[in-house]
Steps between C-alpha positions, in 0.01 A plus 500: 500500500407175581734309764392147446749413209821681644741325705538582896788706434347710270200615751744523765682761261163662424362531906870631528476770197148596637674579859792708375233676263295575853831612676609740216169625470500567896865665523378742241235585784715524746722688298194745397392499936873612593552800301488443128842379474530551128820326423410191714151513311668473162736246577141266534486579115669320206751707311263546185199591380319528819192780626318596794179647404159646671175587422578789751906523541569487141733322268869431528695315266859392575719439789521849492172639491402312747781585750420846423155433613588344800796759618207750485214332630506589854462873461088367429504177695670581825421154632366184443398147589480299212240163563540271209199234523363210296819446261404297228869400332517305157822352384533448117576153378834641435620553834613840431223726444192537748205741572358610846199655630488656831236749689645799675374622810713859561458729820688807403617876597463655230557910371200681503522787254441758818552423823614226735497131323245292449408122638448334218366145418563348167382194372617319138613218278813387388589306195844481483750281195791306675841363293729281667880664420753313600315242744336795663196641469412849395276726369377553164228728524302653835123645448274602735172602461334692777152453586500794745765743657301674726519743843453297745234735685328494174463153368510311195125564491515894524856544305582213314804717389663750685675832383834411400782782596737431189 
């Protein structure tokens, strides 16, 4: 979108839409780092029509499906810190639709399908639909695609793809 034609208040709305955008995308990783907190997750989504979906996690449609994912999610990933990097945020001429892309850096604990946990390094990209609902934004649509989930004593270069427990 080109900013040359549009009048200072409308970039100042934009830079603003682009910020919240970057905050709601980092309370979901927050959210994700202290515990999975599945209702406080979904609250980040609008009411309909909405997914979170992985190359590796699977699909879930619905505010539902994806709390369900999220109540149960910490039985694999016992912990995690969540890096989102280079965010790349596009706000639709309209105002009230936007796209985001985001890299994920993850350390993780994760189940190992014997034994103690595993250290686990993750690495992925997000591209992620935004509406704005009610003067807030929310989201539309979460996907990540992983490039690697890996053990971290073997490497993306040894096991691009660990065992999964579930």
């Amino acid at each position: 979108m080109s900013t040359t034609n549009q009048t200072l208040e409308a970039r100042i709305q934009r830079l603003e839409d682009i910020e919240a955008i970057n905050r709601l995308k980092m309370t979901y990783a927050k959210l994700c780092d202290e515990g999975y907190d599945a209702d406080g997750i979904v609250a980040l989504f609008a009411e309909d029509d909405v997914s979170w979906v992985s190359d590796v996690f699977g699909t879930h449609i619905g505010r539902d499906g994806i709390h369900a994912w999220f109540a149960d999610v910490d039985e694999e990933i016992r912990w995690a810190l969540h890096l989102m990097i280079n965010p790349v945020v596009e706000v639709a001429d309209d105002g009230q639709t936007a796209t985001g892309s985001f890299y994920l850096l993850e350390l993780a604990t994760m189940s190992a399908p014997e034994g103690d946990p595993d250290a686990v390094i993750m690495t992925g990209k997000y591209k992620d639909d935004f509406v704005k609902v009610d003067g807030e934004w929310r989201f539309k649509r979460i996907e990540v695609n992983f490039e690697q989930v890996s053990n971290l004593d073997q490497g993306w270069v040894r096991q691009q793809f660990r065992q999964r427990e579930h």
